[in-house]
N, C-alpha and C positions, 0 to 999 in steps of 0.2 A: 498608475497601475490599476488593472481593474481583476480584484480581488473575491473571487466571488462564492469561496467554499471555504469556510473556517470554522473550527469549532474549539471548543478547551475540552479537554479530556471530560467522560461522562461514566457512569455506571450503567451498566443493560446487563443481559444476560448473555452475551457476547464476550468471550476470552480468546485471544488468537492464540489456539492448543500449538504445541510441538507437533514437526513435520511428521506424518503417519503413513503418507499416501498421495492422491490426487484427491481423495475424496475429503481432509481433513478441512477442520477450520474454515468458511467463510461467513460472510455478508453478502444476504441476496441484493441485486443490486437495483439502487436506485437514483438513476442517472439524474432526477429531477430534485433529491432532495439537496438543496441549499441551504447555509448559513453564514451570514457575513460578521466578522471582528478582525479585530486591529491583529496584524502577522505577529508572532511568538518574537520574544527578545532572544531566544536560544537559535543558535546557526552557526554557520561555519565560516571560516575564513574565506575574503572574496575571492582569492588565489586557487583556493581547493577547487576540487574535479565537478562539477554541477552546482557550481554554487550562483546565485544569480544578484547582482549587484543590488537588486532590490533588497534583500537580507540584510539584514542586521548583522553588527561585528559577533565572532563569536561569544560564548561563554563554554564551547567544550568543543576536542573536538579529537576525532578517532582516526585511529593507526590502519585499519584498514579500507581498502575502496573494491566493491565489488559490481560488476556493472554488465547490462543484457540490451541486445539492440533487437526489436524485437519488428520482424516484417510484417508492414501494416499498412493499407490506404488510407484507416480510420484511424491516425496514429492520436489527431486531436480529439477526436470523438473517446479513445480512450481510453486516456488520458486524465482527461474532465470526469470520467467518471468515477475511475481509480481512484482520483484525488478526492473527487467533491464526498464518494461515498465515504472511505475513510477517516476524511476529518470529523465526520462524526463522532468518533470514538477518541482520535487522537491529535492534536496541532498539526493543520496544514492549508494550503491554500491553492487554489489553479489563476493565472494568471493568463486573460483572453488574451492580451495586448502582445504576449513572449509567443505563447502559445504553452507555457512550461508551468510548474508547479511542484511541490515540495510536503513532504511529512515528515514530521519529526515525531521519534516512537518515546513517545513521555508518558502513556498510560497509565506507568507506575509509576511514577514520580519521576525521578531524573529524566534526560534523555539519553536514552539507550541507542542511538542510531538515528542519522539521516537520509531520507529517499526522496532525490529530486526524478523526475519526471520531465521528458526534453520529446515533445513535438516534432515533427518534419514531413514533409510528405510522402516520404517511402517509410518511415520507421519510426519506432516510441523506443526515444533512448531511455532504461532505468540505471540507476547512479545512485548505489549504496554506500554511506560510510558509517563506520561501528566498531569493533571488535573482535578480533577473531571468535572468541566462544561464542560469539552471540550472530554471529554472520547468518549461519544455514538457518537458524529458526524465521531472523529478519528478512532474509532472501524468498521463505518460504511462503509468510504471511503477505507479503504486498507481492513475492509472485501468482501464489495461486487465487489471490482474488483474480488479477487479470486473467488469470486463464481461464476461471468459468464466466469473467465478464465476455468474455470473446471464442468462447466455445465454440458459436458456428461459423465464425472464422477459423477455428483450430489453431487458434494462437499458442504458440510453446516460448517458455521464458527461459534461456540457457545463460544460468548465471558466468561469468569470468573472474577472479579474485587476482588483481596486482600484487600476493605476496607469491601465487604459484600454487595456493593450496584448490583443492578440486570444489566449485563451484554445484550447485544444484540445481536442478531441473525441475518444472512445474508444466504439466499439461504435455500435447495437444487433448482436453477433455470431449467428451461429447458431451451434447445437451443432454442427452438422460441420464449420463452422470452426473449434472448440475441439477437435473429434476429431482434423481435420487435424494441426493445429499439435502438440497430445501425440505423435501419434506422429512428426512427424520430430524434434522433441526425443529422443523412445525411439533414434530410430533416431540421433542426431547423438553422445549418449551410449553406445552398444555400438559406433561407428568408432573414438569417443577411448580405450573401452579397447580395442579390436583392436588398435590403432596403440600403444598404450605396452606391451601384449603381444611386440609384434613389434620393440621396439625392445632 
């Protein structure tokens, strides 16, 4: 397996906020930035819905599955980036060889939820599993990155949830709505250091 975006959870000035909008929460993206380590012992069962036999036996594993097939040419393109950008912050990795890739949302400690990522040539399958309380905020965070990564695609993510409860939607964004949102981030990041300047 050729592994090639991983990272262990980290501190930044990045929180992925509660669902608010189109405009809430992201990671401007950067498709090039990599880091390689050994895949997380935390996963799910090989049996479960996107689980990929390279994983590890579980150590937890959650009641609901939520899942969005999203029409794409660039479904590896991504994909790869979804993945590689977020393993930044939290356990995950993209795999060349599947074409597929996985997050595990441990930020805070436990894991809170799995998001595998499933390549193809017409579409980017995502493949949530978690907890019902925690579904729309997780659905929201790894959906609406993708949707400002693919903006000028007008990519929209329509989640589906296997217990029947109503799923969330993320995008189609425009780029100057992804313009907006970078910059008051830029701009919310040079207050917090003026302010701890000044203190």
């Amino acid at each position: 397996m050729n592994f090639d975006a991983t990272s262990a959870p980290h501190h930044s000035d990045e929180t992925p906020a509660a669902p608010s909008g189109p405009g809430s929460s992201t990671l401007t993206p950067h498709a090039d930035e990599t880091t390689t380590a050994a895949p997380t012992q935390a996963s799910f069962p090989a049996s479960s819905p996107g689980a990929a036999t390279s994983h590890t036996p579980a150590q937890a594993s959650f009641p609901l599955a939520s899942t969005a097939s999203v029409p794409t040419q660039r479904a590896a393109r991504y994909g790869k980036q979804l993945v590689s950008h977020m393993a930044h912050k939290i356990t995950g990795a993209w795999d060349e060889e599947t074409v597929s890739g996985y997050l595990l949302f441990d930020r805070e400690g436990p894991v809170l939820g799995r998001f595998d990522v499933i390549a193809s040539a017409s579409d980017l399958r995502l493949e949530l599993r978690t907890t019902p309380e925690r579904a729309a905020h997780l659905e929201h965070v790894a959906g609406i990155h993708l949707a400002r990564f693919g903006a000028r695609d007008s990519l929209a993510i329509a989640w589906q949830r296997a217990d029947g409860s109503e799923g969330s939607t993320q995008g189609p964004l425009t780029p100057e709505e992804v313009e907006a949102h970078a910059r008051a981030k830029k701009a919310a990041r040079e207050a917090a250091r003026e302010a701890e300047h000044a203190e």
